[in-house]
PARO-497281 format. One record per atom (N, C-alpha, C, O): x, y, z. Coordinates in steps of 0.02 Angstrom, whole numbers, padded with zeros to 5 digits, always signed. Each point is the difference from the previous one (the first is absolute). Last residue first. Layout:
BEGIN
XYZ/...
***
This chain:
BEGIN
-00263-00180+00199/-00060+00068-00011/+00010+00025-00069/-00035+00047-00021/+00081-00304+00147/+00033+00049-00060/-00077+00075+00015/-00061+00002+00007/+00043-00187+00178/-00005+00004-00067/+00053+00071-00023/+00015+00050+00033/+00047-00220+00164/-00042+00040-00006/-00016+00024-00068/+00048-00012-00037/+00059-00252+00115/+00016+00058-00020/-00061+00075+00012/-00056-00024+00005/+00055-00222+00026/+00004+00059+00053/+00039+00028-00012/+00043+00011+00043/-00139-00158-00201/+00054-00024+00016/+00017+00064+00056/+00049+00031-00021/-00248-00002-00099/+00041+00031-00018/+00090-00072+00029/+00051+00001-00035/-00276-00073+00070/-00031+00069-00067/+00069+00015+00002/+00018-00039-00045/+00001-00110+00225/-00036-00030-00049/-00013+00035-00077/-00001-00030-00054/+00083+00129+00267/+00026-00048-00038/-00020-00039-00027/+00046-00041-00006/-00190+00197+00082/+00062+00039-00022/+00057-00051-00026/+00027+00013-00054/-00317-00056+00078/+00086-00033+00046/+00062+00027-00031/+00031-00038-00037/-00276+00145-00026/+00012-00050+00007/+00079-00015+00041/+00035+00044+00024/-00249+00112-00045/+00004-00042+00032/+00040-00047+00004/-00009-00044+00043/-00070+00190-00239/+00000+00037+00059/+00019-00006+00068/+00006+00050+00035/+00027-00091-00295/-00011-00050+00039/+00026+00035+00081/+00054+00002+00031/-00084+00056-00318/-00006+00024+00067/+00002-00067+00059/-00029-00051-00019/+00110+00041-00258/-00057+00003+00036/+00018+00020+00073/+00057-00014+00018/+00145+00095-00179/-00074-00075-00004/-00047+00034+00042/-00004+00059+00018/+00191+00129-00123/-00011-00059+00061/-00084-00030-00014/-00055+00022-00018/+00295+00035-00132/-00054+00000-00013/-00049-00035+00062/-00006-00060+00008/+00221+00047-00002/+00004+00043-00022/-00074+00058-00026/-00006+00061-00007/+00102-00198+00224/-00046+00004-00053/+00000+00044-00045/-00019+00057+00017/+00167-00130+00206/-00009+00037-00063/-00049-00014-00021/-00019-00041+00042/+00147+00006+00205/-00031-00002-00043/-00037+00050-00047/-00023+00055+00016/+00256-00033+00073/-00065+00008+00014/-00038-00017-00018/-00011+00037-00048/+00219-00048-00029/+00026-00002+00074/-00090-00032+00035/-00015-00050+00034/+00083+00132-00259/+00026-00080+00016/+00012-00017+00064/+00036-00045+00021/-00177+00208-00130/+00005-00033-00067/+00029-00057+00050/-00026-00056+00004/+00040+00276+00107/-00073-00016-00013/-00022-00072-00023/-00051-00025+00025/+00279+00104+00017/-00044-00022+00044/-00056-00032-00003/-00020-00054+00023/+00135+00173-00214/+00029-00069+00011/-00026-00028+00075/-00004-00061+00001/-00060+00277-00077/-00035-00049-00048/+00043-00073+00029/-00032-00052+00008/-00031+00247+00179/+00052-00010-00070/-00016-00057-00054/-00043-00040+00018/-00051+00116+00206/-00058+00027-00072/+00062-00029-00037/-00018-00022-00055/+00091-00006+00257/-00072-00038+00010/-00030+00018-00057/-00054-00028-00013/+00243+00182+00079/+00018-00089-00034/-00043-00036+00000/+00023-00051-00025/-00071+00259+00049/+00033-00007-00060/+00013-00056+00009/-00010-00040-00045/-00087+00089+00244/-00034-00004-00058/+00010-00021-00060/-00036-00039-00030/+00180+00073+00196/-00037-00074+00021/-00055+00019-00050/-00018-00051-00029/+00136+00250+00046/+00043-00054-00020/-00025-00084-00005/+00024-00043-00037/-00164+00252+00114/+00021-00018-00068/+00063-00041-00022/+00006-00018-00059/-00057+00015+00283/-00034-00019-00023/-00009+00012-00088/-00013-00047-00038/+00192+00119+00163/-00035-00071+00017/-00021-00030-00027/+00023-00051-00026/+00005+00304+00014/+00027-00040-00028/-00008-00084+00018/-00028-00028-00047/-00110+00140+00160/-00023+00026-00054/+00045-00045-00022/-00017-00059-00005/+00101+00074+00210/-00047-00024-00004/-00043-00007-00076/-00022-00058-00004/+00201+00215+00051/+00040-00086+00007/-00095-00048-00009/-00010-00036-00049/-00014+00273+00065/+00045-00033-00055/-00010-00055-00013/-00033-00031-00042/-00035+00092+00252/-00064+00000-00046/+00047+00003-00055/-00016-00054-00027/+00156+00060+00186/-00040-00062+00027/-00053-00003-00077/-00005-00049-00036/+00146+00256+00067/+00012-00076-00048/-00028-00068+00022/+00014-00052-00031/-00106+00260+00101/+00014-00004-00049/+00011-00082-00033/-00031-00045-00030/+00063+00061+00257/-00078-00010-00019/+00005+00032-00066/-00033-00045-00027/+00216+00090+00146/+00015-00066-00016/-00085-00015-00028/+00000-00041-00046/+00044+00286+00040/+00028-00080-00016/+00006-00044-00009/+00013-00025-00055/-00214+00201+00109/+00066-00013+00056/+00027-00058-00063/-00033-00047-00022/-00112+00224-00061/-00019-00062+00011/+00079-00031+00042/+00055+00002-00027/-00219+00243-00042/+00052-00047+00001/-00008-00043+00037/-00042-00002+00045/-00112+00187-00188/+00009-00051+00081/+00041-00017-00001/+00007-00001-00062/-00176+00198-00051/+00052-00011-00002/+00044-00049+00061/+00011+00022+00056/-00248-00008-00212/+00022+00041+00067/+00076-00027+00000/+00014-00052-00029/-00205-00024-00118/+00044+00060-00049/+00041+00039+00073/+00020+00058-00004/-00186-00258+00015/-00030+00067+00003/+00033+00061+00002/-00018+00055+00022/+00130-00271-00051/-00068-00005-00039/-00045+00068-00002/-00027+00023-00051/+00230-00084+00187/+00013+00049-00072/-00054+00002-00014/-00020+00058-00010/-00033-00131+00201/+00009+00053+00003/+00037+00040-00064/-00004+00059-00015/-00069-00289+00044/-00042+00062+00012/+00008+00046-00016/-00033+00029-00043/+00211-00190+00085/-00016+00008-00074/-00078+00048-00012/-00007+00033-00051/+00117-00056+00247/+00046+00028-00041/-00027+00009-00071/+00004+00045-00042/-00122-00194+00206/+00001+00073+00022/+00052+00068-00048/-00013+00060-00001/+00039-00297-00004/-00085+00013-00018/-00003+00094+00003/-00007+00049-00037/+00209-00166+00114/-00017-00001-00088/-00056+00010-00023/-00013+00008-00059/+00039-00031+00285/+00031+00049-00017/+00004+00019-00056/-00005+00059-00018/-00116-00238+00099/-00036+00053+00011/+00060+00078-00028/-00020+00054-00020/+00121-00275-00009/-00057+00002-00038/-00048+00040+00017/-00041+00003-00045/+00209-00034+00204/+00051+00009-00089/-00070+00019-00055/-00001+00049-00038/-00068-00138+00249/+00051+00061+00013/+00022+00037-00066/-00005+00058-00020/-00060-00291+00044/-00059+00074-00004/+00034+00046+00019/-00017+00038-00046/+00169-00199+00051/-00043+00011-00070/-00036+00048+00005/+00006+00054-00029/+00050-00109+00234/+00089+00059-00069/-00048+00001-00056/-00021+00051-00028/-00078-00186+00182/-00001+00091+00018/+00036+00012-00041/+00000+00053-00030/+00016-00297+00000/-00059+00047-00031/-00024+00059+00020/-00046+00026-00032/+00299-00112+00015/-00061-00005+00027/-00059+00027-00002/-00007+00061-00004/+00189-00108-00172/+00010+00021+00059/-00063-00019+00043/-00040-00042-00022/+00263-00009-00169/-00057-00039+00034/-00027+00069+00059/+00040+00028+00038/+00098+00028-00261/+00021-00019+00060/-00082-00023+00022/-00052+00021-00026/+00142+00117-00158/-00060-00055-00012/+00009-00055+00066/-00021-00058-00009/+00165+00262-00021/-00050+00027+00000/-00079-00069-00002/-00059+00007+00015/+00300-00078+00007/-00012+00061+00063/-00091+00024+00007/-00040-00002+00047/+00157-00094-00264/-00009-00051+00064/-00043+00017+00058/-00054-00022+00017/+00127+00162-00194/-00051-00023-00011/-00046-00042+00054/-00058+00000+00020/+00267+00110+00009/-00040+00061-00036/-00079-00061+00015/-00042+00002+00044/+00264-00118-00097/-00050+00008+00080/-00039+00042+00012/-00041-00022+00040/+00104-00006-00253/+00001-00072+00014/-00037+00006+00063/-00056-00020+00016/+00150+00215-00136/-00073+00001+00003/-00007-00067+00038/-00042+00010+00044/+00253+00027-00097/-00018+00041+00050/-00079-00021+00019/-00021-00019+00054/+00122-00103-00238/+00057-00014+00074/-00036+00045+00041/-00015-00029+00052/-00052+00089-00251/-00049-00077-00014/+00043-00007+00111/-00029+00004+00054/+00072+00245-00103/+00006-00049-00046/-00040-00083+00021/-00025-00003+00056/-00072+00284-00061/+00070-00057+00038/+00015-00059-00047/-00024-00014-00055/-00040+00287+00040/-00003-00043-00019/+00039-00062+00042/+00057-00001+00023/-00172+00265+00025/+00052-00044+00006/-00014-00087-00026/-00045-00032+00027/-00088+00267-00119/+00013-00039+00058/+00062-00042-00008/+00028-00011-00054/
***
């Protein structure tokens, strides 16, 4: 395949993670449903484009917001940490237990 560069992909990306309305969504998401069925039961489907890279761009995202939410220097100085976690406290005031921070995973 054709390779782009960090400058090309920029709007590539933009375009594809664009705001839409919730028919487009379902729209986008019965089609991806339906596509993915159909490899599943080994049949042969294509997938229009821009809905490809919608489901790319989307995936990448989110493993990108993963990797930086699991990285050790997030985890340790961004997020609350424990290295070793205390007692449970099922109920309590997010700023109070952590300084409203969310916990380290």
């Amino acid at each position: 395949g054709e390779s782009l560069s960090p400058e090309e992909l920029e709007p590539v990306l933009a375009e594809a993670l664009k705001k839409r309305d919730k028919a487009e969504e379902d729209l986008i998401g019965k089609t991806l449903e339906t596509y993915n069925e159909a490899i599943a039961e080994g049949k042969t489907a294509t997938l229009d484009e821009d809905i490809s890279t919608f489901a790319f761009a989307t995936q990448f995202r989110g493993a990108v917001i993963w990797s930086y939410k699991t990285s050790e220097y997030v985890g340790e100085e961004v997020l609350a940490y424990l290295p070793v976690p205390g007692e449970y406290i099922g109920c309590g005031d997010l700023d109070e237990l952590t300084g409203g921070k969310a916990w380290s995973i």
